[in-house]
N, C-alpha and C positions, 0 to 999 in steps of 0.2 A: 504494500500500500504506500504509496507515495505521500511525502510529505504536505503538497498541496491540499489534498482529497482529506488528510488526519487535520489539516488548518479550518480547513472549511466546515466539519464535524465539529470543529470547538464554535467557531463563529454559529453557529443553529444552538448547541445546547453548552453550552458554555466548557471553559476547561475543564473545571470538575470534574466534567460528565464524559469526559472522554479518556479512554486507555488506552495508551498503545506500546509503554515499555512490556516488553517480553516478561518479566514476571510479574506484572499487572494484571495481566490477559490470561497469566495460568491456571490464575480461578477458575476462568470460562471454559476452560477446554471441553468438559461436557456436564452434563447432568446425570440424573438417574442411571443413562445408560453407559455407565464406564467404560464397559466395551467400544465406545464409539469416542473415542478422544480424536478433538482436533484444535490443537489452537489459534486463537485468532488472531487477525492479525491488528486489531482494533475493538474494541468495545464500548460502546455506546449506550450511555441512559439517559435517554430523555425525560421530561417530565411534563410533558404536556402534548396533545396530541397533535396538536401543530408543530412540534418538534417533530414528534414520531412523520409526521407527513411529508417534512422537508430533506428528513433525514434517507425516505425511501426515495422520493426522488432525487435528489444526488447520489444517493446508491444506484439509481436503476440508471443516470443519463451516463455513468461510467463505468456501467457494467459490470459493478464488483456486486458480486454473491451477497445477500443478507439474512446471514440465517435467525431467528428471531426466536428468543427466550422467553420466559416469565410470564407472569397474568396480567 
């Protein structure tokens, strides 16, 4: 994930809300299904659903994968 694309995920849901050192994201690597690790290469919390909206469209106009967690 390029550095641009991890700038512009802070600028939508602020720094806080954004992961991208390697042992930040190792949390993520899976859920329930351990057998299924993969880690990210960014992680993102939004907190609003307007985040959540802008955040998928700049995920999908650059084509990078978003696989999506939580309730």
């Amino acid at each position: 994930m390029n550095a641009s694309l991890v700038g512009e995920l802070r600028r939508i849901v602020g720094a806080d809300s954004v992961f991208s050192n390697p042992l930040e994201v190792l949390t993520y690597e899976c859920d329930a299904l351990t057998h299924l690790r993969r880690t990210p290469l960014a992680v993102v919390l939004p907190s609003s659903a307007l985040e959540v909206q802008e955040v998928v469209r700049l995920c999908r106009r650059a084509r990078v994968p978003l696989p999506q967690s939580g309730a």
